[in-house]
C-alpha positions, 0 to 999 in steps of 0.5 A: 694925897701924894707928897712927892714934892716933899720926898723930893726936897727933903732928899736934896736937903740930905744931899746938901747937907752932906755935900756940905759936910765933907766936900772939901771945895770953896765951889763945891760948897757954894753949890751945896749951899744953893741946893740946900736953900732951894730945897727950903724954898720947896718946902716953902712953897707946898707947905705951911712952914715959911723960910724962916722957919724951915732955916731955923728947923734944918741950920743946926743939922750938921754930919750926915743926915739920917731919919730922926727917931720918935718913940711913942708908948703903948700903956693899957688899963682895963682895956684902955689906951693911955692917951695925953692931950697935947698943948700945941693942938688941943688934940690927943696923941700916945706919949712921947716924942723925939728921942734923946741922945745919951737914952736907949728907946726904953729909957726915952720912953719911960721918961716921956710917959712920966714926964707927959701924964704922971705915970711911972712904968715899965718897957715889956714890949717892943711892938712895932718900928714904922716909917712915917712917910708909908702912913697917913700923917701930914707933910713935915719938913723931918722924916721921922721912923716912929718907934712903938713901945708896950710899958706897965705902969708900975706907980705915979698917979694921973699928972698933966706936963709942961707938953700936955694939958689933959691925960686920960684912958680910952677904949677903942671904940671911943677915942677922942681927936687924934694929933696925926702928926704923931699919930694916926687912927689906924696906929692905935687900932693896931696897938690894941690888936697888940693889947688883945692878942700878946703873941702878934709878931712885931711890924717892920716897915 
């Protein structure tokens, strides 16, 4: 399925937002402001995200916009994917999630396994860094670059989150409903052919 409409909004969105950001002209900014609200209209319109919340989303954005980053940890177990359960949609995801300002990748990433299944690890890997809008994960009004980090597990014991309501290892062949908005079947797939051969050069959308 094509989401041209959400590629085109998204980029008058940016626009906007930096239009809005350094014009320094009363006019200039009016009509920054009507492209910025007509860009949430088109988002509206195509996607299950209302006015309200597409406001609330982008109102705080201020500077010049660029592609939020999500990192997302590879942690294998006798041949198994560590794999957490997220409480938004009762379906299964790698941990992790937006990173934070202030937190290189791998700190994110350590923090977010820990934090959403119990465990402590160890970055070893850089895998793989992917733009989500050349997968096949559903509409969202962000564009996100995706970040896939191998960790080791170093200590903890198997502990569900604030974000998480079950935490537990899968094979390959086995896995359960996937959370495709943050990630996808072929994803892990991938992540295994990472597990089963160590010397797979890193992908780069």
């Amino acid at each position: 399925m094509s989401y041209q409409w959400l590629e085109w909004a998204r980029r008058v969105q940016a626009l906007a937002q930096a239009g809005l950001e350094f014009t320094k002209d009363e006019y200039d900014r009016e009509r920054y402001e009507e492209l910025w609200e007509l860009s949430m209209e088109i988002m509206s319109s195509y996607s299950e995200y209302d006015m309200k919340q597409l406001t609330n989303l982008f109102q705080d954005e201020h500077g010049y916009p660029t592609p939020k980053m999500d990192v997302r940890g590879a942690v294998f177990k006798d041949g198994r994917i560590l794999m957490v359960q997220e409480r938004m949609d009762n379906k299964w995801s790698l941990p992790g999630g937006f990173c934070e300002v202030g937190l290189s990748p791998c700190e994110n990433i350590v923090k977010e396994i820990y934090e959403e299944s119990g465990y402590h690890t160890i970055p070893c890997k850089f895998l793989a860094l992917m733009d989500m809008m050349k997968h096949p994960h559903p509409p969202q009004p962000y564009h996100y670059y995706k970040v896939f980090i191998q960790c080791e597990i170093v200590g903890g014991e198997r502990s569900s989150g604030i974000e998480t309501n079950d935490v537990a290892f899968f094979h390959e062949n086995a896995l359960p409903e996937i959370s495709i908005k943050r990630n996808t079947k072929e994803q892990i797939k991938m992540l295994f052919e990472f597990y089963i051969n160590p010397s797979k050069q890193a992908i780069v959308d």
